[in-house]
C-alpha positions as a printed Julia matrix, in Angstrom:
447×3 Matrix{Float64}:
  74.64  40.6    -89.31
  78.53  40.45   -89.09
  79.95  41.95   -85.89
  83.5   42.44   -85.38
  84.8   41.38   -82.13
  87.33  42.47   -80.05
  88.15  42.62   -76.41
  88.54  45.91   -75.23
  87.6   48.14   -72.04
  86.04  50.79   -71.8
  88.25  53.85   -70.2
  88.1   58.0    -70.0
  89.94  60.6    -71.89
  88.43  64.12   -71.44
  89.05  65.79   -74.78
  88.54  69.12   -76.38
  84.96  69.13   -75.82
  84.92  69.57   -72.2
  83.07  66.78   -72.01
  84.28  63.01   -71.09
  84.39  60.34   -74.09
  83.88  56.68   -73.9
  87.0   55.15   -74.83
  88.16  51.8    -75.68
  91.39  50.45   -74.02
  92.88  47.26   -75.46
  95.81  47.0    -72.02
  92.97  45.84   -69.38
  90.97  43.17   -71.25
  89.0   42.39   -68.53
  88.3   45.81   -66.67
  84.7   45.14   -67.59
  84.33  41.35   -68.18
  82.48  41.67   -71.64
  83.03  42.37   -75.0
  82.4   45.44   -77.31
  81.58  45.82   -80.59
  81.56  48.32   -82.86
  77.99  48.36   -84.38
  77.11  51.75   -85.16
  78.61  55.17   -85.86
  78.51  55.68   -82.24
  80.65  52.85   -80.73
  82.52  53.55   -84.81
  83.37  56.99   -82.86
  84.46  55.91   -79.5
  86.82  53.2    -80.66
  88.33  55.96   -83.22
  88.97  57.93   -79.45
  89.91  55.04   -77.54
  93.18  54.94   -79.78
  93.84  58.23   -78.59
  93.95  57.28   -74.8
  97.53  56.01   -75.92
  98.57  59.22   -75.2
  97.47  58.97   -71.64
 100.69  56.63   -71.48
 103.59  59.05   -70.6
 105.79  56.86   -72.57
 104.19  58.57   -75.81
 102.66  61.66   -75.21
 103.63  62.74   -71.78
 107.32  63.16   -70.13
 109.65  60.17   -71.28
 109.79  60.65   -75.39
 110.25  64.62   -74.41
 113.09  64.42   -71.94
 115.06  61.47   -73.62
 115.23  62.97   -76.68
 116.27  66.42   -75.61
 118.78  64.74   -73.32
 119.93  62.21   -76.6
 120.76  65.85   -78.2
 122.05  69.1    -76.38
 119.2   70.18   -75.49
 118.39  68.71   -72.1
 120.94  67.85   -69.26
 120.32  65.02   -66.61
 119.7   66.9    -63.32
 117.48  64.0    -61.51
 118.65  60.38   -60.26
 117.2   57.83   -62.85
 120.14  55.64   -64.35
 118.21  55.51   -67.81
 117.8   58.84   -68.15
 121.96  58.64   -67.7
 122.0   56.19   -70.04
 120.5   58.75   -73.09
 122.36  61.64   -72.01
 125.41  59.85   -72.41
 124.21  58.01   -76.35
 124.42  54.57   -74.31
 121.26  53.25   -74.06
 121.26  49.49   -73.19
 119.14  46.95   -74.79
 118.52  44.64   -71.63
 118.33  48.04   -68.67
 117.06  50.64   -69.74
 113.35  50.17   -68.81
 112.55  54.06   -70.75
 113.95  52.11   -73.76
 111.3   49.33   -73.34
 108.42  50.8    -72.65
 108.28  53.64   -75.41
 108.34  50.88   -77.97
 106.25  48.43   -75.87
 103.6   51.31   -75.72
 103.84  52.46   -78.78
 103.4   49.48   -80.09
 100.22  48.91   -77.9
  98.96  51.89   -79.37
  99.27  50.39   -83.01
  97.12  47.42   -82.31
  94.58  49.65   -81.12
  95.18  51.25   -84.24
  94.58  48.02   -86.43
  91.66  46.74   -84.2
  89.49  49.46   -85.23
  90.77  49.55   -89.07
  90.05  45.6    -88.96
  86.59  45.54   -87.14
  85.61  48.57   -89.56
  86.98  47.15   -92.92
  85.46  43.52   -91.84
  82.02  44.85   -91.19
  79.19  43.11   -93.85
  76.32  45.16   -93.07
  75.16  48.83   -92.85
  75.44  49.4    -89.09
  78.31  52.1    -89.73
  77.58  54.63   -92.29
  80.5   55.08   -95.14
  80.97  58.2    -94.42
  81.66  57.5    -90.23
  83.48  53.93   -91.17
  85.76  56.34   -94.01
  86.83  59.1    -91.85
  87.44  56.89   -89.2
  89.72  54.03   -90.79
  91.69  57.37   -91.91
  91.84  58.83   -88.32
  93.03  55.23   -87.5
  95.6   55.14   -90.04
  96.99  58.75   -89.57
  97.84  57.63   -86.15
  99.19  54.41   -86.68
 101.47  56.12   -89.3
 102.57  58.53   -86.73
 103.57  55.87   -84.15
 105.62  54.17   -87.03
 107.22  57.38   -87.94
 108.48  57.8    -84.41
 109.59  53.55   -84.3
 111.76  54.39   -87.47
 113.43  57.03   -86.2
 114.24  55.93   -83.13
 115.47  52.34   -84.12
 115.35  52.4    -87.74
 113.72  49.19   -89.37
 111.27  47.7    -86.96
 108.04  44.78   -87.09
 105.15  45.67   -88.68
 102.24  44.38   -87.32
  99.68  45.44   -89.86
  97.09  42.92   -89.77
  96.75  41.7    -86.31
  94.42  43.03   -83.84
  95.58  41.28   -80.6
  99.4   41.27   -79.08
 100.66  37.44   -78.94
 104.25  36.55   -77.56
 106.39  40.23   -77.98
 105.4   43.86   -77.94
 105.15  43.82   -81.41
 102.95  40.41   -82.35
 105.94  38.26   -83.12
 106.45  39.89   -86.39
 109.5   40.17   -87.77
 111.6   43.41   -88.26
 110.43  45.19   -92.05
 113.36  46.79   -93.0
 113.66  51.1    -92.88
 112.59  51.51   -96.45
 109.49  49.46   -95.92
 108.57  50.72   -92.69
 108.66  54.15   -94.67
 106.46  52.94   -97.47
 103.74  50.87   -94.96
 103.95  54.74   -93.01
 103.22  56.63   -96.65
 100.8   54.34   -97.92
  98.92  54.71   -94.35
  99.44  58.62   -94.89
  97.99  58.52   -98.69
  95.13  56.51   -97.77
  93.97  58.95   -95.05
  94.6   62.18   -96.53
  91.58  64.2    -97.37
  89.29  61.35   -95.49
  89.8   62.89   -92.09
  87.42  64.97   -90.39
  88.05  68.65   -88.7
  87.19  67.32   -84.59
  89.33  70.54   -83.52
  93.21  70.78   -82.63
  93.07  67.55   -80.27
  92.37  65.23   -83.13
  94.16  64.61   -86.26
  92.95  66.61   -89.53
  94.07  66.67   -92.53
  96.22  69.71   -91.79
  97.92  67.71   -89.24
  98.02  64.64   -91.63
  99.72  67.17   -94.37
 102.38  68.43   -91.63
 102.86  64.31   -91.0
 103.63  63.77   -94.51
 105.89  66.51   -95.2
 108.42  65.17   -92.15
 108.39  62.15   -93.81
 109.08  63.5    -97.22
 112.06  65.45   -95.31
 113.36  62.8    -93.83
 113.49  60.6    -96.79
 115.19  63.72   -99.08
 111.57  64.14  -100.91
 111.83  67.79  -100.75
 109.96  68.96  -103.56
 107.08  66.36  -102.23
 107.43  68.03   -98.56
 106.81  71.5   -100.07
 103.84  70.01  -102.12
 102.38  69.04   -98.74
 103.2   71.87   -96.72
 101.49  74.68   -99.15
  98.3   74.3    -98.08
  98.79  75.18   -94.59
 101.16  78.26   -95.51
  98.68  81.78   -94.62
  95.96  79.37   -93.32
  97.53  79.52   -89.68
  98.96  82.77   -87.67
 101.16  82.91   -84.98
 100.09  84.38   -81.58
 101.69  87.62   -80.57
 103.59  85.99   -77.53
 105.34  83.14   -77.48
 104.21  82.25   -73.92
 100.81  82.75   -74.87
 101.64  79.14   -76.59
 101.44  77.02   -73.4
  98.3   78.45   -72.37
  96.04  75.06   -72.67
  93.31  75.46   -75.27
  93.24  76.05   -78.83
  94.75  79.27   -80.65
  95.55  80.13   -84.27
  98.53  78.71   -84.48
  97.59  74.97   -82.7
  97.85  72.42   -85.62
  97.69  69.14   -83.3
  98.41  69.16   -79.96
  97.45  66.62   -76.78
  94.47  67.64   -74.04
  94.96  66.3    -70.33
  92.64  65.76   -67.64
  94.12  65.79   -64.15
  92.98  61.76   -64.15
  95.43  61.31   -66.61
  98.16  63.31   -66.15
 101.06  63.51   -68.12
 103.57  64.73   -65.27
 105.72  66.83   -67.99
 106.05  69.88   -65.55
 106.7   67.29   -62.66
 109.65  65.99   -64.67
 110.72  69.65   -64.9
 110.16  71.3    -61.89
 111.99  71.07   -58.51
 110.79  69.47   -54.97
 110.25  73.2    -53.67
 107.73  73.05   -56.51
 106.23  69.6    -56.54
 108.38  68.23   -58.77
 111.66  66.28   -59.24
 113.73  67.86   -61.86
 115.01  65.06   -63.36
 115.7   66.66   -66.58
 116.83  70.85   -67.22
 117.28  72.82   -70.1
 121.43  72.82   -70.8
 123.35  75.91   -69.99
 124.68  75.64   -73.91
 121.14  76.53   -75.14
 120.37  79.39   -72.17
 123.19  80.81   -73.2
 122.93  80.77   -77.18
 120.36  83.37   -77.13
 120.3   85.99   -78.44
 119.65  88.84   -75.73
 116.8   90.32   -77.41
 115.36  86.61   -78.09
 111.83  86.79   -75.97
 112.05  82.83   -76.41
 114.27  82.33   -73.46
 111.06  84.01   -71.37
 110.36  80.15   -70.6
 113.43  79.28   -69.29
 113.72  80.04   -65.69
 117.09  81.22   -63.98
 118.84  80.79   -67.08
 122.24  81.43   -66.31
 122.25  79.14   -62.75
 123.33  75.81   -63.59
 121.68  74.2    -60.11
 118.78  76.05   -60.56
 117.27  76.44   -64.27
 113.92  75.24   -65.43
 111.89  74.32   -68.62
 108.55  76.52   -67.45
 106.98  75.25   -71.16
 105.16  72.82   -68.68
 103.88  74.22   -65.42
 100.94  72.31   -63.42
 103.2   70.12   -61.36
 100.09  69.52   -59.45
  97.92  68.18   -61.72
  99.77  67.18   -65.07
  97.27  69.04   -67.2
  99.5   70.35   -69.84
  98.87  70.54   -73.52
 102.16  69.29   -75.54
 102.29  70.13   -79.32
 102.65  67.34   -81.96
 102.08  70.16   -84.52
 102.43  73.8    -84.49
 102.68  76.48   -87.17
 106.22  78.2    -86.37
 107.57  74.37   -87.07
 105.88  74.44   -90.16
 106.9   77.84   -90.83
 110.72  76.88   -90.46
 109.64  73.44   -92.41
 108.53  75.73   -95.26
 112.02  77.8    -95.16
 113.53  75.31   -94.91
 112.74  73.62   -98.29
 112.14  76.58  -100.32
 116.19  77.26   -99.59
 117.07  74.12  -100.92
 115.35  74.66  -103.72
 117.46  78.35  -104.28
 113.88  80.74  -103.67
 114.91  83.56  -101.81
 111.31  83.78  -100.73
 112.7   81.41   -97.98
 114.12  83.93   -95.75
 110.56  85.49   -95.52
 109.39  82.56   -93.33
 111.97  82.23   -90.85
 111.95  85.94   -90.38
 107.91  85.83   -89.48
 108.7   83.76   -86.7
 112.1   85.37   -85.58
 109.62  88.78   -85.92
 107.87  87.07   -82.73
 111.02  86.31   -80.84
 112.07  90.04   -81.27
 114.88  89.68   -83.35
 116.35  90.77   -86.65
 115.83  89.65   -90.15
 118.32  86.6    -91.44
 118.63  85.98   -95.32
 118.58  81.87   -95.7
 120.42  80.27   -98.6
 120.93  77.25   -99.84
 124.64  77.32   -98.86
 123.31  78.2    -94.54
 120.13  76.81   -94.49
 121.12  73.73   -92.58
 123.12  75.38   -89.28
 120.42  78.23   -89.81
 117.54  76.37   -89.4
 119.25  73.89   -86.88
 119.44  77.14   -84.67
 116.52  78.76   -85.44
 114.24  75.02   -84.54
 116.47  74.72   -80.99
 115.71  78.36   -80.37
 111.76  77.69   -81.0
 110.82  74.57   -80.36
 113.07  73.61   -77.64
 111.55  71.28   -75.0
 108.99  69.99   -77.7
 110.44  66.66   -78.47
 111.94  67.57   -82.39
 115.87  68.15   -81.26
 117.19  65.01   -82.05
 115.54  63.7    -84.76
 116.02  67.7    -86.17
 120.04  67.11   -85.41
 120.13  63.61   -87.01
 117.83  64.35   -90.18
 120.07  67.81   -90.98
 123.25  65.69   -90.37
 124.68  67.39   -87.13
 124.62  64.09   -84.94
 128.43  63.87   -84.94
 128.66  67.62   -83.82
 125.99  67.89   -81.46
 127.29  64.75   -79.35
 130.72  66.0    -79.48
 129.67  69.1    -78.31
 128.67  67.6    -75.11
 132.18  65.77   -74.33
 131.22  62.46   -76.05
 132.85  60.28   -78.46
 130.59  59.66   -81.71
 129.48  56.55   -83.08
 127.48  56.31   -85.98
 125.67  52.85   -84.65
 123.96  55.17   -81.76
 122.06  57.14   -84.08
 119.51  54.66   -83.19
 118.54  53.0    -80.08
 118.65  49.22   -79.3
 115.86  46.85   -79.72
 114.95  46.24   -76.45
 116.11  42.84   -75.27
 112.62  41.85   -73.97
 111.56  41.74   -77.59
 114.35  40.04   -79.15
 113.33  37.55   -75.88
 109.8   37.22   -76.25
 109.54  38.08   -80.55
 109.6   33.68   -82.45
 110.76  35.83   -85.77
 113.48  38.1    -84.25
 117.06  36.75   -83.0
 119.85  38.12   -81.71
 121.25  38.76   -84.73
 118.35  41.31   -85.47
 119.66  43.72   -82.98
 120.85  47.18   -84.13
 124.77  47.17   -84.69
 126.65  47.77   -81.85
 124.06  46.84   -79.47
């Protein structure tokens, strides 16, 4: 019998269930001084969940990819004292300072080799401990989320290493590899995405599905131009979800008809999003605050602005979309149905169906407001508007400003002077450092 080996500790992520999963964390090798193995659909199962205690790491699915984001765009202002956080408000992120910089792709990428441990030790097993159908679904859970770690990578920095067959992190962040140009990083993230579809299993809103998968792969398609292909994806979803009567009912934790994929915190592993938020009087710090530009482009009958607090006080206004300070127990969306509502708008305007104002107007319905017709000729400031208005504080405003081509007018809005090259952030230096097969001369332009 053929065991795959790999050193790994075992750690705890309380999901969905209510329950606490064993969970298999590749950062602290030696927490437990032996080895595991997957052998059986069991230990098949908890390594599938240990890649999901990535998330745990506020550098993916807590605070810091959030609030640098929103700050990168219009969306967030710097209100707090970290100098990084400076650094992305103003576009000016520095390869060799700007420790935020670092550790999203240095955790990210530790998330990946989870990723392709379990694919490996799964895919390498000779025998019949695992049954096909446990070793199937889970090499496709495994692959859906590697494919949405390298969809974030690409955004952020454009063409980065792909690490796709090693299991353990030598030298660099990323293995050692060397960068894989945008186009292939695309394909390695569709391939992962066709090979999982349809494989995955329904483990509730905290897991990936193959809805979730399907919402993955359209934002891919969109971001390549693949409209046609996005819509293809998005259609089974459309009338399969409903949104909830309130908008704040949204940030109740728990699941709820409209929940595609969204994270589950324990207070053990908290993801310190409303701390972020929040002021000292609360328990917070307030590093980060919604900008008075988007408080005050709403319209007055928008219910949406019901979650930002003192909206028209500079030196006082809060993002309440996050709210246990205390505990960091909040449930962030990766995937909800208004965004693929304005998704589906979205595309059916480009492609001239006048059927595409119906879907924007089912979630501007919620917000309180009036009907909008979407065209082909608005559709991009319309939807721009319509995705701040919604999803604001969710993590989508700059890549939703850079994909619709607003970058230039977004970061002139705030007083800055554009340059294309900052459409991506830097490699961080400690990579180009530690990486054999990347030099200086692999760093972004302009970095």
């Amino acid at each position: 019998m053929k065991k795959i080996l790999y050193s790994l500790t075992l750690s705890l992520l309380v999901l969905g269930t209510g329950c606490e999963e064993t969970l298999l964390d590749l950062e602290n090798p030696d927490q437990l001084g032996t080895d595991q193995f997957i052998i059986d659909d069991q230990t098949a199962e908890q390594a599938v969940v240990g890649i999901y205690s990535a998330f745990q790491d506020t550098n993916i699915g807590g605070a810091v990819p959030i609030q640098v984001t929103g700050l990168y765009a219009d969306e967030l202002s710097h209100t707090g004292s970290f100098p990084t956080y400076t650094e992305f408000f103003l576009n000016n992120v520095t390869a060799t300072g700007n420790t935020n910089n670092t550790n999203i792709w240095e955790s990210i990428y530790a998330a990946i080799f989870r990723a392709n441990a379990v694919i490996y030790a799964l895919e390498n097993l000779t025998e019949g401990e695992v049954s096909s159908s446990v070793s199937s679904a889970s090499i496709a859970e495994a692959k859906a989320l590697r494919a949405y770690f390298y969809f974030y990578l690409v955004r952020a920095y454009g063409g980065v290493p792909i690490p796709d067959t090693l299991v353990t992190q030598v030298g660099s962040a990323a293995g050692n590899v060397a960068r894989s140009t945008e186009s292939e990083v695309y394909a390695y993230i569709q391939a992962d995405i066709d090979a999982a579809l349809g494989n995955l299993n329904d483990n509730g809103v905290y897991r990936f599905s193959n809805d979730a998968l399907r919402v993955l792969k359209a934002k891919v398609h969109m971001e390549l131009g693949e409209y046609p292909e996005a819509q293809d994806a998005l259609e089974p979803l459309i009338g399969n979800y409903a949104l909830l009567d309130n908008y704040e009912d949204l940030f109740v934790p728990g699941d709820n008809s409209e929940a595609i994929f969204r994270l589950n915190y324990s207070a053990d592993d908290s993801n310190a999003l409303a701390f972020y938020f929040y002021p000292s009087a609360d328990g917070g710090r307030r590093e980060t605050a919604p900008t008075m530009s988007l408080a005050s482009s709403f319209d007055d009958d928008d219910t949406r602005i019901s979650m930002i607090a003192n909206p028209t006080d500079a030196s006082s206004i809060i993002l309440t979309k996050y709210s246990d300070v205390s505990t960091g127990t909040d449930q962030p969306y990766i995937y909800r149905y208004a965004d693929v509502l304005l998704m589906y708008a979205e595309l059916l305007a480009r492609d001239g169906d006048a059927s595409a104002s119906d879907y924007i107007n089912e979630v501007r319905s919620r917000a309180n407001l009036d009907d909008v017709v979407l065209t082909s000729a608005n559709v991009v400031d319309v939807i721009a508007q319509e995705r701040l208005w919604e999803l604001y504080g969710e993590g989508h405003r700059w890549f939703d400003v850079k994909r619709l081509g607003l970058a230039q007018e977004v970061i002139e809005s705030k007083g800055l002077t554009y340059n294309a090259n900052r459409l991506v952030w830097p490699i961080p230096q400690d990579e180009i450092n530690a990486n054999e097969s990347i030099t200086q001369a692999d760093q972004n332009p302009g970095y």
